[in-house]
Every structure is written in C-alpha cells, then in structure tokens.
N, C-alpha and C positions, 0 to 999 in steps of 0.2 A: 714738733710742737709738744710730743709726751714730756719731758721737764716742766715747761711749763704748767700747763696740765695738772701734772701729779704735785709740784706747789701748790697751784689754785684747790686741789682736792683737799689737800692737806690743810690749809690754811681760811676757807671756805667754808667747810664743815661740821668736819667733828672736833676740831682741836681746841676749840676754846670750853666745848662740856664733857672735859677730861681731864684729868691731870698731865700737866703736858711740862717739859723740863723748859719748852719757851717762850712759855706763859709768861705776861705779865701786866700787871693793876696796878692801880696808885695804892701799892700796901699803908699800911694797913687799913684805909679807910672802906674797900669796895673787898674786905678778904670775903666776909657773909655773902657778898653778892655774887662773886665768883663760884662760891661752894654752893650758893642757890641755883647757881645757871647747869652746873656738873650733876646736879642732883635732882632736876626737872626733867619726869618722864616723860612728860604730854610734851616739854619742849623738843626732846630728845627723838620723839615720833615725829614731829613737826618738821624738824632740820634733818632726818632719812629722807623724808619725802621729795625736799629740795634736793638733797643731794641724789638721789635715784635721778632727777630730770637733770639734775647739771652732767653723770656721769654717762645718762643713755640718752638722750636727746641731741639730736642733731637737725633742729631746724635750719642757723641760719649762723655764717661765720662773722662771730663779732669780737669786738675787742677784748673781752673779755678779764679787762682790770680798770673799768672805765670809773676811776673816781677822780676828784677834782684834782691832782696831782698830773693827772693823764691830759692835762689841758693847758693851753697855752694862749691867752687873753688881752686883749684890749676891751676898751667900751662899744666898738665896732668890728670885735674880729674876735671868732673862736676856731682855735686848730685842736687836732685831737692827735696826740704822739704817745708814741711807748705801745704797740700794740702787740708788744712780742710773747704775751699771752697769748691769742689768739687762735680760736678754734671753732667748730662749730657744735656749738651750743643754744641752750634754753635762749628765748628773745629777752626774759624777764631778768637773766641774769645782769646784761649789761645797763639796762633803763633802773634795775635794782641797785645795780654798785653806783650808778651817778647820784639817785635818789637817795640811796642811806647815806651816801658822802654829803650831801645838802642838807641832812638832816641830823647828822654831826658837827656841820658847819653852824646850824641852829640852835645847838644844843651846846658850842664853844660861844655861844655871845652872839654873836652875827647875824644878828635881827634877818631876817629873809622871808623872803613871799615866794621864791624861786622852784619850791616843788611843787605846787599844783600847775603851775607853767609849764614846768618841763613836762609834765604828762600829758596835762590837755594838748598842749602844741603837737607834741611827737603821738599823741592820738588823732587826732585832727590830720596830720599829714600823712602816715601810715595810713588810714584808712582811705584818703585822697589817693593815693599811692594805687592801693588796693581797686577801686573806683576807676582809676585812668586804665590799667591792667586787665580790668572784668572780661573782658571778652577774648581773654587766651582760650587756649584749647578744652578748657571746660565746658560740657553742654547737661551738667547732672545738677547745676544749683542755678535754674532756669527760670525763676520767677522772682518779683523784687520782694514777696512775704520772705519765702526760705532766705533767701540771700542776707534779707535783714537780720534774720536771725540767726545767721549762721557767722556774719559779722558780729553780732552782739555777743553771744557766746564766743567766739574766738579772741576778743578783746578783753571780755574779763576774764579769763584766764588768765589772759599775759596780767593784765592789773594785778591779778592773785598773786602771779610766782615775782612777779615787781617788786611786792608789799613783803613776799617772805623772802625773797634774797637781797633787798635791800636790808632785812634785819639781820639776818645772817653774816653780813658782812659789817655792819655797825657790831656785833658782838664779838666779831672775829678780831684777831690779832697778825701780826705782818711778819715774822721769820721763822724759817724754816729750814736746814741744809737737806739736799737730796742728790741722792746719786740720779746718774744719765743713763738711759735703760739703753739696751742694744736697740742700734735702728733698726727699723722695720726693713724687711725684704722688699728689694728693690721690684718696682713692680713691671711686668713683663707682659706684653701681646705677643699672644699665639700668630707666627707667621702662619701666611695662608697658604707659604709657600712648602710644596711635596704633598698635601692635602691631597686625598685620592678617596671617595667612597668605593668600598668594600664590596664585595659579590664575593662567591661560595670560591670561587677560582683565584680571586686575589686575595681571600681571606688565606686559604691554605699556604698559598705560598710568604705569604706577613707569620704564620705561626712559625714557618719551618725556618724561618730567619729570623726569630725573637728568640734569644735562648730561654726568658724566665717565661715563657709559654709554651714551647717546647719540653722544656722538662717536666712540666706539670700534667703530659702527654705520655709521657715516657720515650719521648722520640721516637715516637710509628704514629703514620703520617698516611699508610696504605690502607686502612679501616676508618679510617674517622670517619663519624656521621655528621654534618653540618647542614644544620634544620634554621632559618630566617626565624622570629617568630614574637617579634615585635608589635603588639596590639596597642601599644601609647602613642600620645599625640606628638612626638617630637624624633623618635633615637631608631635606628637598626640595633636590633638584637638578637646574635647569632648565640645558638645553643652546639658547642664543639664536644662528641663523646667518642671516645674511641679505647681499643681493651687495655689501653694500660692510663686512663686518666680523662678527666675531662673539666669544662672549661665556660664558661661565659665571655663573650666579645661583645662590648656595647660601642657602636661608634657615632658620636653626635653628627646631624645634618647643620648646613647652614640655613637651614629655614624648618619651621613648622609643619613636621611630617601630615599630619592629619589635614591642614589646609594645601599644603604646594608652597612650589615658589614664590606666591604672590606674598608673602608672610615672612621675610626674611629673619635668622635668629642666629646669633653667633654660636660656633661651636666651641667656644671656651666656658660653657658650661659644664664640658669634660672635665677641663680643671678642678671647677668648682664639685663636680659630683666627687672626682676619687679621693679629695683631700676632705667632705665630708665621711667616706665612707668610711676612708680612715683612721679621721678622728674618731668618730664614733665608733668603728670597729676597736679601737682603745679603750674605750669606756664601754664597751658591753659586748665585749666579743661573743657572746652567746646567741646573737640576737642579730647581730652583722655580716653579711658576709666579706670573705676574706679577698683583699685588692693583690694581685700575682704580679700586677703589671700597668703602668701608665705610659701614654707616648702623645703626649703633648701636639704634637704635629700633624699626626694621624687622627688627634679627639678621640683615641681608643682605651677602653679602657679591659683591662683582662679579670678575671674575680671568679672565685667558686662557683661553679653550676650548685643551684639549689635542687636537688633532685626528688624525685617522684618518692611518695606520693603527695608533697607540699603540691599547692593550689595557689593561687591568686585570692586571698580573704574576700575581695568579692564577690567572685567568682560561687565560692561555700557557703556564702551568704543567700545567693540567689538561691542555691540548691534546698539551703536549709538545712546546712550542716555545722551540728554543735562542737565549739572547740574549747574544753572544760579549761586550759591552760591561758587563753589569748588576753585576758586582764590582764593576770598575773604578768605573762610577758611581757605585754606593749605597754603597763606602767613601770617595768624593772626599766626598757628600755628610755622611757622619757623621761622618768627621775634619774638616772645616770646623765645621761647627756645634756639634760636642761643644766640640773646641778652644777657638773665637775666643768660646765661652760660660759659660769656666771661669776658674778662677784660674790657672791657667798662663797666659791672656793678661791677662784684668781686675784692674786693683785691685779690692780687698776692698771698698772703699768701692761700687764699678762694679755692683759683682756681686751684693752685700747692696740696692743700689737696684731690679735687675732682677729676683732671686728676690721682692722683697715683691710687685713688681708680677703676679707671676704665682702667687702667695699667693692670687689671689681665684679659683684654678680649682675650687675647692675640690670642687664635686658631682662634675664629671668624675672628679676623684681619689679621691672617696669612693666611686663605681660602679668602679671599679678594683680599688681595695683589695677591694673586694666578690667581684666577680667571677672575680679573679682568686686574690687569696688569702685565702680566704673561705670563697665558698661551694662550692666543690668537697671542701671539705674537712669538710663537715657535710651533713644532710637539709637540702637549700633546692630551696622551692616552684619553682623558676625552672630547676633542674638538670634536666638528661635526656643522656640514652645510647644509645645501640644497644642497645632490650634485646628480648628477653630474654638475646643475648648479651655482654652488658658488663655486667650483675646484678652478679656475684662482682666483677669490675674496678673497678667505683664505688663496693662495699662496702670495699675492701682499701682504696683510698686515703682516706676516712672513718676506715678503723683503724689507719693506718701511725702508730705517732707518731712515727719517728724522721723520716717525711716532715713531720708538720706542724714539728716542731722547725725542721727546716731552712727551710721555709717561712714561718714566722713569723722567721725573721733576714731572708731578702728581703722583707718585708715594713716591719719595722723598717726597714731601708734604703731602701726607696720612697719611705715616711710619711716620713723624718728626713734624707737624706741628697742636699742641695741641691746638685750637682757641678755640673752644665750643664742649659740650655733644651732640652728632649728635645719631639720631634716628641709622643710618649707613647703610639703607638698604632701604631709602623713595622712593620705586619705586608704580605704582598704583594697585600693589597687594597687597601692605600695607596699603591701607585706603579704607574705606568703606562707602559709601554715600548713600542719596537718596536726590531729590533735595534740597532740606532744611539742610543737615546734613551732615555732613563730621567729621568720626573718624579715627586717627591713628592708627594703633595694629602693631606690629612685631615688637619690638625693639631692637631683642637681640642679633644686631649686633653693640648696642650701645657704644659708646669711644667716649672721646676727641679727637676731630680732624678738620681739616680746614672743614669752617661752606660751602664751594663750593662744597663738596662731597653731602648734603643732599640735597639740592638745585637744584645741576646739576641731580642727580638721579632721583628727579620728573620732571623737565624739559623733559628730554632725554625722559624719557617714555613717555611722553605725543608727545614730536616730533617723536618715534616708532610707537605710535599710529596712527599720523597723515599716515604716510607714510604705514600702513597696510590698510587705508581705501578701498583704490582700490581693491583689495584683498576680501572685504565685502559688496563688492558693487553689485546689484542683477538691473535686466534692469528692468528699468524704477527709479531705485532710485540708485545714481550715488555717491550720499554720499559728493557732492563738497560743499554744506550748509554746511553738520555738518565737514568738515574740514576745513571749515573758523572759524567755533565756536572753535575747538581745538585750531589752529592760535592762536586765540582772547584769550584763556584762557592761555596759553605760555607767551602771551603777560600782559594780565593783572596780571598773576602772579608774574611775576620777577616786574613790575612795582610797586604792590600793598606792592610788600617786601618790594622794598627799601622805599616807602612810612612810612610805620609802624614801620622799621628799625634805621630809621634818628629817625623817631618822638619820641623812646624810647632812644636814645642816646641823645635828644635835651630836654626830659626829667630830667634824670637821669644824665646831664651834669657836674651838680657838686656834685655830692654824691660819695661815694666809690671804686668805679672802676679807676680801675690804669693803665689805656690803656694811656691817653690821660691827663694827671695833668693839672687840671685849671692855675694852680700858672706856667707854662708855655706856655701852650696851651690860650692864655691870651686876644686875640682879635680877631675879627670877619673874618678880612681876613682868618688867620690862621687856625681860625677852619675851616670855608670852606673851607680849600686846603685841610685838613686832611679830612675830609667826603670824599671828592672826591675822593682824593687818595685810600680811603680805598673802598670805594663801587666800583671805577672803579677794581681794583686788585680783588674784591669777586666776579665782574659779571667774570672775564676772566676764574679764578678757577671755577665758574660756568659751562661755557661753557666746559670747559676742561672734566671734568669732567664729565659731561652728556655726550658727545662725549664716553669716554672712555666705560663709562656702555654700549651705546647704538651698540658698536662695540662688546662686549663681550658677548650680547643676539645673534648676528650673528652667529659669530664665535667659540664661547667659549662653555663650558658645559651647561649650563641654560638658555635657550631659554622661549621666552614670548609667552603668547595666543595668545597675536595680532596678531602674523604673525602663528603659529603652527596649529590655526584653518582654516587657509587656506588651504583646501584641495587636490588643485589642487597645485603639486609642482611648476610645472614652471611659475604659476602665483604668487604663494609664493615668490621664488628666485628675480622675478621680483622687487617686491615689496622690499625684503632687501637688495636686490641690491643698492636702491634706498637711502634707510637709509643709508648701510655701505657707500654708497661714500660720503653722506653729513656729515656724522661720522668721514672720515678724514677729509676731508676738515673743519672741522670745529676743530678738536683736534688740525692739525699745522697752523693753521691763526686764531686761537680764538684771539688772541691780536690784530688784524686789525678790530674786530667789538669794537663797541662805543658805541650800544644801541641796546635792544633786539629788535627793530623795525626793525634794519640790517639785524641780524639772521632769523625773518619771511620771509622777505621778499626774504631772500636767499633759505631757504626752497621753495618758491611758487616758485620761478624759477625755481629751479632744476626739479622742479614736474610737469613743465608746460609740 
C-alpha cells in the first residue's frame, strides 16, 4: 500500500501550496489564484492539520481516492472500484474526496442537490450502524446522556475533517511520478516451540552456550552470582555478576506475572522490547542501555547490568532523594527519540515502514487501552482502591461523563495517532538513576503513538509522587523542600523538552522529514506559527495523558509504591485523594493551561 500512500501524501497535501514542477491551472487566468493559495499561512496551517490526521490516523480502511471517477453507475446501481489506494486512514478523508468531487461537479455546471444527501444519509446510517453495534464490549459509556453526546462529538469531527479534506482535495491536482519504497519486513510469529522458562540452573547453562553472553562474562562460569529480582508486573529478571563481567537476562512469561495464569500475555513482547531498546539506544546511547544479545524463541533478552549505586527513580523518590541531573536527562532522552522517530526527521515512506513494524505489539496496547482508559472508568473485576476510603472517589469517576468524554478523545489518540516510537510505559519505575546518571529499561510496551503518551507518563508520576510526599513525611522532616525540588523538576522537565525539541527540528529543518516541506513551510512567520501550534497541541496531549495514568494508579489495577508504602490507610486515601482530584481536574481543563508554570502552581494550591 506505501506507493499508493506516498502519491495520496504527495498529491493531497502540500503540493498544490508550493511550487511544484506539476502544477497546473488554466494559465493565465487563475496564475494570482494559484500564487494566493502558495502564499496563504492560515491556509498552510489549516492543510498540516489535515495532513497530520491523514498521515497518523488509523481509524478505518477506506478507499481512499473515493471521487466520482471511482464509481460506476446506473439510475438504480452504484458500484465503487479502483480501490488500490487503500489504507487505513481518517473517516473524513474518504466522505471528503466524494463530497469535494460533488462539489466540483457543481461548480462544472451540473446543477446538484447531491451533497447534503450524501451526508445526511451516510450520517443517518453510520450512526444506525453505531446503534445496532451499542452493546459490544463497552461497559464505560453506559447511560443514554453520555452516549448522546459522545455520538454528537464524534460526528462532527468527522463533518469537520469531511469539510477540510474535501477542500484539500478540490484544490489539489492529480500527477505525480514516485519511486516504490522497499517492502516492509515480512512479518513473523514467535514459535512457541523450544520456549522453556528459565531458573538459576537453566539460566547458567543458556549463558555457557550463548557465545555473545559468554564473552560478555569472560567465559568463567565457576563464580557467577545469579540473583532473580524482578519486582514488575509481567518479565523474570535475572541479575548475572561474576569477576570478569556481568550481565542482565530479562525473559518474558506467557501471562501477566503479578496476576498468574488466569491473564494470559504473549511473550513477543520480547521482540518488541529489544528492537525498542535498540532503537533508542541509537538515538541516546547515553541514556540506554546496551542490548548484547536477542533470542527470539527463548523471549530472552541479554543487556548491560545497570550497576549500583543507580536505584529505581521510584524507589529515590519515596526516599526522598534529590537527583540534580534527572530533567536534564529524561528530556535529552525524549526529545531524541520522540524527534529522530517522527516526521519532522523521516520520510513518510521511513516512518509508514517503522509504524507497521511495530503494528504487531498489539496485546501490550490492548492491556493499555484496558487499563488505562477502560477500566477505571466502569466496575472491572481487576479494579481496587483505598477503601473504605476511596468508595465515593472510584464511584465519581465511573460517573463523571464529561471525564469519560474527555478520556475517550485520549484514547482515540493512543489507538490512531502514530507520531513517534514511544518507550509506552515511561513511568519512574522505568529508569534508574543515581545522581549523575539516568537509564531507561522497560520498553516493551513500545509502538508508534502520540509522542504526549510518554511525556505525560513521566510527568504524572512525578506529580504522584509529589502528592505521596505527606504520606512519607516523619516529624521533624515534613518533606515541603524536597517537594519543591519535584515542582522544579516537572518544571524543568517539560521546559527542558521543548528546549531540545525545537532545537532538533531547527536543526534538521531542511533535511528529510516530511512533517513540515521547506518549499511550503517557506518563512519565518510561518514557521513560528507551526512550532507553536505544534508544541502547544503536544503540551495539552501531555497533560492529558499524565492525568489519565495518574487516575489509573488510583483506581485501576496497578497501583504505585508512592502511595502503597504508606502504611497507614487513611493517611494513604488522604493522600490519593489529593492526586485523583487534581487528575480530573486536570484531564477536562488541560486545554485552559498555557504553560507548565500553570500546572505547578495548580498543583501547590490544591496541596496548600
């Protein structure tokens, strides 16, 4: 489908407000019009926007060059052919290429009533559609108010992106030559067959017959110390030391370590972790650590022991220990890998190759979706709280609908919105510091998706953390210092992105990446509007998003140390009380903050 594809991108988009060699107007009458359409900023921001939903949206596979040409007609018969565009994309794309074609065909002479038909009907039936379907496995948009309105907004959306890819495509023009990318890597199941879970006995004897783990050992085999010591919800993870080297073994289970077997989980999440580890250990090796060794079959993965005295960020957090470098690093590391994994660096063709590949993480994203914006927001078997003080708390967010509203748009955006290779899980039990040093590990929740998911994740946990302080707080040390220093690090963090974020797109401005075409994107005003546009939409997705995680460690199945090692319940409840209400408030008015300076200082209110 990429040729296709990369025409449709080509010809869809940006090419008609550019100078493009093939262009073409009825010269000389429409020249002024053509140079007005190339010279229109607002236009210019108008038709990114579309183009971001046609290049990261993956709702639904449609035909995707649906104009009157694509039809084949009687007075009693329509067939629809030529569909070898086809992919999945925006809904609005295709109801927009029929509609601007109608409304070309209106503006050639051809008196017609035929577009507001075509709407209302295929509205009318679509939402029929939606209605017959209602009672699939949804139990979160459970009363007929939210329902209404979650159809009502979901529809004019699609009306919106209708109204502008139908114009997009009446301004656009129809050739284009392109080359045929390499095919995508043929896609491969992990047999289940030679699968063996691991113990200290059969671990040694897998190193002494791996040669790239062995040597990394020095081949002595008589000292090693191998310590289990896996405290996550899913993986075995063995720590191998011994006097000439030492080593990490992580081997995925087939089910959801922290529940049992009742929770089955595939172990090709292995895959999916070592091939993020690796990309990313390409774009920030400083920050990564390093992969020795993959074996597919086994779901083992081999990698640097991160050694003492690095900690779990959690972990230091509960303690209350300051880590003066951890901005700095964990925004070096997510403006690197968001960036160098998006279309502001890659061609379209680069980036449509790399999302398929990471298209196969699918259960990981489907326990996500779950977990995260799911089931906190219905009765699920798996949910718990602080109760009997968080009763009322877990009952309110069940009944909020203008929360689920909101939460099903982050949701839509997770499921559809393919921006960059996201670690998918960057909370502060996934990095490991000591004050100098900051590594990432757990990736293998890794996928293409909106770069506000890994972002808000570290966020969120860090404002968790803030808000469990009290909780940890012992008389005579009150802990209000070092939750100014969390503040400060919230703060320098989101600051320190967009800092390094800009600076790598002001870089790489005019090299390859097909986000943003020089040969349109063409003066200074311009590009200004677009940065802004774009970082203000990644802080809101941010905030969104961090809200969402940080409501789900409340409510949901997977609760954090921060608040778990508070021992005393009703001082605990206290405490995520405190969170879950700054957690909504923060999911349905993220778009009324400006600057994460707002966000602090909403947090220190609330806590006052």
């Amino acid at each position: 489908m990429w040729p296709c594809a990369d025409i449709l991108r080509r010809l869809s988009s940006p090419t008609p407000i550019k100078c493009w060699e093939y262009g073409h107007w009825n010269s000389p009458y429409l020249d002024a019009d053509a140079e007005a359409v190339r010279e229109d900023n607002v236009l210019k921001l108008e038709v990114v926007e579309l183009r971001s939903k046609y290049l990261f949206g993956v709702f639904l596979n449609w035909d995707q060059i649906l104009h009157t040409s694509s039809l084949m007609v009687t007075t009693n018969s329509t067939q629809v052919i030529d569909p070898e565009f086809a992919f999945y994309g925006p809904i609005g794309f295709d109801v927009g290429a029929f509609i601007g074609n109608l409304i070309l065909a209106y503006f050639s002479r051809w008196t017609c009533k035929r577009s507001p038909n075509t709407w209302n009907l295929f509205y009318g039936k679509f939402i029929a559609l939606w209605d017959k379907h209602k009672d699939g496995p949804g139990e979160v948009y459970n009363n007929p108010h939210l329902y209404l309105l979650l159809k009502h907004k979901y529809m004019e959306d699609i009306f919106h992106d209708t109204l502008g890819f139908a114009a997009a495509k009446i301004i656009s023009i129809k050739q284009h030559p392109y080359k045929t990318p390499a095919a995508a890597p043929a896609s491969t199941n992990m047999a289940s067959d030679g699968f063996q879970p691991l113990d200290e006995k059969l671990l040694l004897e897998y190193l002494k017959s791996t040669p790239s783990l062995s040597a990394k050992l020095g081949n002595h085999f008589d000292k090693l110390e191998i310590k289990e010591v896996g405290d996550g919800n899913l993986n075995f993870v063995y720590i191998v030391i011994g006097p000439s080297g030492s080593l990490v073994i992580k081997q995925a289970l087939p089910y959801i370590r922290c529940i049992g077997e009742s929770w089955p989980m595939t172990k090709e999440r292995a895959y999916f972790e070592s091939s993020v580890l690796q990309e990313h250990g390409r774009l920030c090796p400083d920050h990564v650590p390093e992969v020795y060794h993959f074996d597919r079959t086994m779901c083992v993965i081999g990698m640097r022991y991160i050694e003492p005295p690095h900690i779990i960020l959690r972990k230091g957090l509960i303690a209350g220990i300051e880590y003066p470098l951890l901005a700095d690093h964990i925004s070096e590391y997510m403006a690197r890998t968001l960036f160098y994994t998006s279309l502001l660096y890659l061609t379209t063709t680069d980036h449509k190759s790399a999302v398929a590949k990471f298209c196969g993480n699918v259960e990981l994203c489907r326990l996500t979706e779950q977990v995260v914006f799911s089931d906190p927001y219905k009765v699920s078997e798996y949910n718990r709280w602080t109760t009997p003080y968080l009763d009322a708390d877990a009952e309110a967010v069940r009944e909020d609908n203008i929360l689920k509203l909101e939460v099903a748009e982050l949701k839509s955006k997770f499921c559809e919105r393919a921006q960059a290779l996201l670690h998918g899980d960057l909370h502060t039990g996934s990095v490991m510091v000591t004050p100098d040093s900051t590594q990432v590990i757990d990736p293998e929740f890794g996928f293409y998706g909106p770069m506000g998911f890994d972002i808000g994740a570290f966020i969120g946990n860090l404002i968790l953390a803030y808000f469990s302080q009290d909780g940890h707080a012992n008389k005579g040390a009150d802990r209000n210092l070092y939750k100014k220093w969390i503040m400060k690090t919230i703060l320098d963090t989101w600051n320190l992105f967009h800092t390094k974020f800009i600076a790598l797109w002001d870089k790489h401005k005019d090299d390859s990446g097909e986000a943003y075409l020089p040969a349109i994107y063409n003066n200074p005003e311009l590009q200004s509007l677009v940065k802004q546009k774009y970082m203000e939409d990644l802080f809101h997705d941010t905030l969104g998003f961090g809200a969402a995680k940080m409501i789900r460690r409340i409510v949901g199945v997977a609760h954090v140390e921060d608040f778990e090692s508070i021992k005393e319940a009703s001082k605990r409840a206290e405490c995520e009380r405190k969170a879950l209400n700054f957690a909504k408030t923060l999911l349905k008015e993220r778009k009324n903050f400006h600057c994460i300076t707002e966000v602090v200082s909403a947090i220190e209110d609330l806590n006052k």
